[in-house]
C-alpha positions in Angstrom: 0.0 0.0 0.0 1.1 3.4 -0.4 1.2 3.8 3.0 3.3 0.9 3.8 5.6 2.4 0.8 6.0 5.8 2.7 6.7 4.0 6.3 9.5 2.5 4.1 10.4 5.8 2.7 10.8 7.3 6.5 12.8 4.2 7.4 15.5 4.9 4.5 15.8 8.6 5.8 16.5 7.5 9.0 19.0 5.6 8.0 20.8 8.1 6.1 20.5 10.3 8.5 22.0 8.3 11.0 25.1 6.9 8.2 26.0 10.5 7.1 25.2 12.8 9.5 26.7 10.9 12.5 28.9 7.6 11.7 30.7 9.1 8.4 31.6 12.1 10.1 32.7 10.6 13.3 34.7 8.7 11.5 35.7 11.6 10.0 37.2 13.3 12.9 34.9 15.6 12.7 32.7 16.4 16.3 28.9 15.2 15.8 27.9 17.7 18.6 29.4 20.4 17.2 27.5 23.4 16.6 27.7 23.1 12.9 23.9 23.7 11.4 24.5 20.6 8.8 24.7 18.5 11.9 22.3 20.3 14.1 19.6 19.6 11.2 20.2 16.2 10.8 20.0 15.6 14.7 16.3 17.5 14.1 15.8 15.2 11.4 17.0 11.8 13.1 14.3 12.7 15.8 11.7 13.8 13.8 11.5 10.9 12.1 12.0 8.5 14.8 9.2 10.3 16.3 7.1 9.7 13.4 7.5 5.7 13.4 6.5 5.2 17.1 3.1 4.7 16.4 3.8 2.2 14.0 6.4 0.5 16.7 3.4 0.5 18.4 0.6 -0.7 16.3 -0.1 -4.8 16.1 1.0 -4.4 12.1 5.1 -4.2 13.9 3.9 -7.4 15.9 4.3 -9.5 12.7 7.6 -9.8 10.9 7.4 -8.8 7.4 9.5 -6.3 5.1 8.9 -2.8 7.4 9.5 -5.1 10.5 12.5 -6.3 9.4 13.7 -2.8 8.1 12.8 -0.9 11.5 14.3 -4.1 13.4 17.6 -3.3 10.8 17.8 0.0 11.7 17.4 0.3 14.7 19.7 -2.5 15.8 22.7 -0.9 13.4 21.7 2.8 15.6 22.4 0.5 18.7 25.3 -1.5 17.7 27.1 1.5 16.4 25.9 3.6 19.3 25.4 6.5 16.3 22.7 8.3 18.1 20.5 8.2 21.4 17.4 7.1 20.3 18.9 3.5 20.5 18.6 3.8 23.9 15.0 5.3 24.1 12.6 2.5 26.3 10.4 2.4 22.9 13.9 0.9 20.2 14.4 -1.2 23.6 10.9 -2.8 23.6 10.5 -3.1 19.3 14.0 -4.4 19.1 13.1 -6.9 22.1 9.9 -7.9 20.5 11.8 -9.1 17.5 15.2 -10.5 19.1 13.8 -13.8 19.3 13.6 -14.4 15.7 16.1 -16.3 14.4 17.1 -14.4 11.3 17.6 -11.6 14.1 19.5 -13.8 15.9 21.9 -15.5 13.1 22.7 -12.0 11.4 23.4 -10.2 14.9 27.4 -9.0 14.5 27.3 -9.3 18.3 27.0 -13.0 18.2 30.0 -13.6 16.3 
């Protein structure tokens, strides 16, 4: 549906938000809490569109595991694992990512395990 397509569209964006805003330019040398406004508006950004996906993390539609799932689960886990920004510490990517961390495709592909 088109709104399943635009969920997915959000999800991307958070993404590369999260890739070039804050792990590229780490990596980079480059302070992410700097007061540049590049940086500033993709922290705005990030949040904004975190913020936008909670109701779906919510809804019973992110209880089954399908495409979005897995994309959200995806995301959310690489924000955690490369500790790129704080809302992979926010009690709602704690309870989605713990709702799904029983799977086993979750399980098998998690870099931790390794």
């Amino acid at each position: 549906t088109v709104e399943k397509e635009n969920r997915l569209t959000v999800m991307d964006g958070l993404m590369n938000g999260g890739v070039a805003s804050f792990l590229l330019i780490n990596k980079s040398g480059v302070d992410a809490k700097s007061d540049m406004v590049y940086l500033k508006r993709q922290l705005d950004r990030i949040v904004s569109t975190y913020e936008s996906l909670l109701p779906f993390m919510k809804s019973d539609e992110a209880k089954r595991w399908n495409f979005s799932t897995m994309t959200l689960v995806a995301a959310l886990d690489w924000f955690k694992f490369r500790d790129v920004h704080e809302i992979a510490h926010r009690p709602e990517t704690q309870s989605y990512l713990a709702l799904h961390a029983h799977r086993p495709v979750v399980k098998s592909t998690d870099p931790r395990n390794t």
